[in-house]
C-alpha positions in Angstrom: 45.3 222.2 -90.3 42.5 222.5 -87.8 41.3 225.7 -89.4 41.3 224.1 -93.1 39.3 221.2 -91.6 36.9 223.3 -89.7 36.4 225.9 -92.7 35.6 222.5 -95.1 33.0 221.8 -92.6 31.2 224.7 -92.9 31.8 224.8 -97.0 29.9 221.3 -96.6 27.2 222.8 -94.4 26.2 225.8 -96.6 26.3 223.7 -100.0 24.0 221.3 -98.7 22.0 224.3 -97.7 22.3 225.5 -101.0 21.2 222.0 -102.8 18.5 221.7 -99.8 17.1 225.1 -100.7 17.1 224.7 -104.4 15.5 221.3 -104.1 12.6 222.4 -101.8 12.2 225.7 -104.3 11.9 223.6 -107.2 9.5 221.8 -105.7 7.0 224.6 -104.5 7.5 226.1 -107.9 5.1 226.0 -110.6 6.7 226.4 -113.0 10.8 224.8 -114.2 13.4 227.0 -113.5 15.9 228.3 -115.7 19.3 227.9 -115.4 19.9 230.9 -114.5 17.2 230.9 -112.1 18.9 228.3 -110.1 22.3 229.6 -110.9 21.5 232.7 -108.6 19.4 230.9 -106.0 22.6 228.8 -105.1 24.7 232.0 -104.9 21.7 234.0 -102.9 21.6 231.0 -100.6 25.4 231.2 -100.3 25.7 235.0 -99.6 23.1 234.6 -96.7 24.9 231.7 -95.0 27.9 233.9 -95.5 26.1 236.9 -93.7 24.9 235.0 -91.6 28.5 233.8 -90.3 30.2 237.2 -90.5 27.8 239.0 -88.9 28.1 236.8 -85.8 24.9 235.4 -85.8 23.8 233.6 -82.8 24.0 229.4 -83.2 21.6 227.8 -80.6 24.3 226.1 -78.4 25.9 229.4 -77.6 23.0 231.8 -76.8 23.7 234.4 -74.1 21.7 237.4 -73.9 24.0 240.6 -74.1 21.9 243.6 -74.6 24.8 245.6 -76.2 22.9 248.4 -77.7 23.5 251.6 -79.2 20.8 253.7 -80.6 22.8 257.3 -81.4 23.9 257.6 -85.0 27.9 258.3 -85.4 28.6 258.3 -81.7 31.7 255.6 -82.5 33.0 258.2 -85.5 34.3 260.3 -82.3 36.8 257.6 -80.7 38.0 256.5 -84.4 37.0 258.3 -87.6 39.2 255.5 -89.7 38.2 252.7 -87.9 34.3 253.8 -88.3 34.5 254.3 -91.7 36.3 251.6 -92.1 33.2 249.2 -90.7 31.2 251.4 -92.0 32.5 250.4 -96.0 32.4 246.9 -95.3 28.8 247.1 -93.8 27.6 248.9 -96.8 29.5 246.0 -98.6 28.2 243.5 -97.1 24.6 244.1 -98.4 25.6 245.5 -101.7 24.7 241.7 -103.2 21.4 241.8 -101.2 20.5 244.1 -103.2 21.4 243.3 -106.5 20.9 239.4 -106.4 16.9 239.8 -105.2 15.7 242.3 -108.3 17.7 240.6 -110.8 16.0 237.2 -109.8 12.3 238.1 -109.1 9.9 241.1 -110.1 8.5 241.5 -106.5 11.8 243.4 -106.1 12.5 245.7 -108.6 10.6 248.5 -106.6 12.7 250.4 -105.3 10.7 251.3 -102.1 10.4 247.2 -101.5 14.0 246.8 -102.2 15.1 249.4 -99.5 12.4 247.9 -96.9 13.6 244.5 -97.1 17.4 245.1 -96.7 16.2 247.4 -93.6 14.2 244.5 -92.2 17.5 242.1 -93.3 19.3 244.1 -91.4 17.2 244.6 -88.6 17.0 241.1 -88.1 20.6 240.9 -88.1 21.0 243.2 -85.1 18.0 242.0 -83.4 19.9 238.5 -83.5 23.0 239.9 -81.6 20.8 240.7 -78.7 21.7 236.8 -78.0 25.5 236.6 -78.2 28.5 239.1 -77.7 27.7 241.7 -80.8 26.4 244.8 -80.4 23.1 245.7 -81.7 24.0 249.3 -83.7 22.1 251.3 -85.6 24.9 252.5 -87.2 25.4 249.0 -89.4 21.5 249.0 -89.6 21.7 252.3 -91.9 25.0 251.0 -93.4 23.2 247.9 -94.4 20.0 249.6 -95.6 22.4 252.3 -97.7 24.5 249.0 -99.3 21.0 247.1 -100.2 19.7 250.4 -102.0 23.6 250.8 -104.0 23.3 246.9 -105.3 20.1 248.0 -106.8 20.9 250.6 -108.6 24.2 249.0 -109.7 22.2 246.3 -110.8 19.8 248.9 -112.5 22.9 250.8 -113.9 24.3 247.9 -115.0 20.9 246.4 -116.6 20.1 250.1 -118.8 23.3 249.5 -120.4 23.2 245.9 -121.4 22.1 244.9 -125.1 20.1 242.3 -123.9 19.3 243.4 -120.3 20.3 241.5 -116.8 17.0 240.9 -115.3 15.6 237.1 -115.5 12.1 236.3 -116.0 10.4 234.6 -113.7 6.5 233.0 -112.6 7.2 233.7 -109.6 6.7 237.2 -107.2 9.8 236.0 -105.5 7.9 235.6 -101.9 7.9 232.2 -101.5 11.2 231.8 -102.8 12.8 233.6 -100.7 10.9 232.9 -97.8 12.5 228.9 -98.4 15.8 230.6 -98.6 15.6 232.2 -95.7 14.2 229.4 -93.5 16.6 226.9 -94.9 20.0 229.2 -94.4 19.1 229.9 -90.9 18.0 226.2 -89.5 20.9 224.9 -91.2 23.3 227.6 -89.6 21.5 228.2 -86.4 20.8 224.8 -85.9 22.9 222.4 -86.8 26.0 224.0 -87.7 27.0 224.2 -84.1 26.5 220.7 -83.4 28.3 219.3 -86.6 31.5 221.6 -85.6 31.3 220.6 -82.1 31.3 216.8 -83.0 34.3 217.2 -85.6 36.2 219.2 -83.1 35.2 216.0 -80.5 36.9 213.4 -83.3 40.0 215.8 -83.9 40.6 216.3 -80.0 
């Protein structure tokens, strides 16, 4: 029961980062968005605050420095080959819808070369972040995560070739901006005050 009301919580906490995000995007936007448009902004803005909870992002209650780093490629495929490639599928995975959500909704994307560079800095980000809590900072999940963002664009690509009328959505906007709202939005709301909200329900429960 705890678990079911802790798990509502966060639901709670990343829809209303999804209607805060889309709200302040509509705003800054020139121009009204399309259904669709907002259709795929809510679920971008969900898939970040999901990331952002699986990959054990630091919350700003609970920061302790831990600088758990590894730097050689495929030194953990030694100890456990199954277990390795194991994470390793559910780190590619995990960015496979970074890279198909961001070209599908904005133009700024759909270079290849930018698509790769902004999972990598995603990613980077990521493992920079568990420099402050228990994870460890690998470089093996950094080139996991690079590899997934570069297969959701060319599944999206694959998948936009062969469609009568095409996948890609038009849009004013280079996607910057957007995304940059996203961003800033997910992480105050999950850095911020997700810890406190949880901590004050648990408080109530206890």
């Amino acid at each position: 029961m705890y678990y079911l009301i802790f798990y509502a919580v966060d639901m709670l906490l990343w829809s209303a980062a999804l209607v805060l995000a889309l709200t302040v995007i509509h705003l800054i936007s020139g121009h009204k968005l399309s259904w669709a448009q907002r259709f795929w902004i809510l679920v971008l803005a969900l898939y970040l605050a999901a990331v952002y909870n699986v990959a054990g992002a630091p919350e700003l209650p609970y920061i302790y420095p831990n600088f758990n780093v590894n730097l050689i490629p495929l030194v953990d495929i030694r100890s456990d080959v199954c277990a390795y490639l194991i994470n390793s599928g559910l780190n590619i995975i995990l960015f496979m819808p970074l890279g198909f959500i961001l070209p599908l909704l904005w133009s700024r994307f759909r270079s290849k070369k930018r698509l790769v560079i902004t999972g990598f800095f995603f990613s980077l980000a990521i493992e920079l972040s568990q420099l402050l809590n228990y994870r460890i900072t690998d470089v093996d999940d950094l080139i996991m995560n690079t590899l997934g963002a570069w297969l959701g664009y060319e599944l999206l690509m694959y998948l936009h070739r062969h469609s009568s009328k095409g996948l890609l959505i038009s849009s004013a906007d280079s996607g910057r901006r957007q995304l940059a709202v996203i961003v800033i939005v997910v992480v105050l709301i999950m850095f911020v005050l997700r810890p406190y909200i949880t901590a004050w329900v648990a408080e109530i429960m206890l």
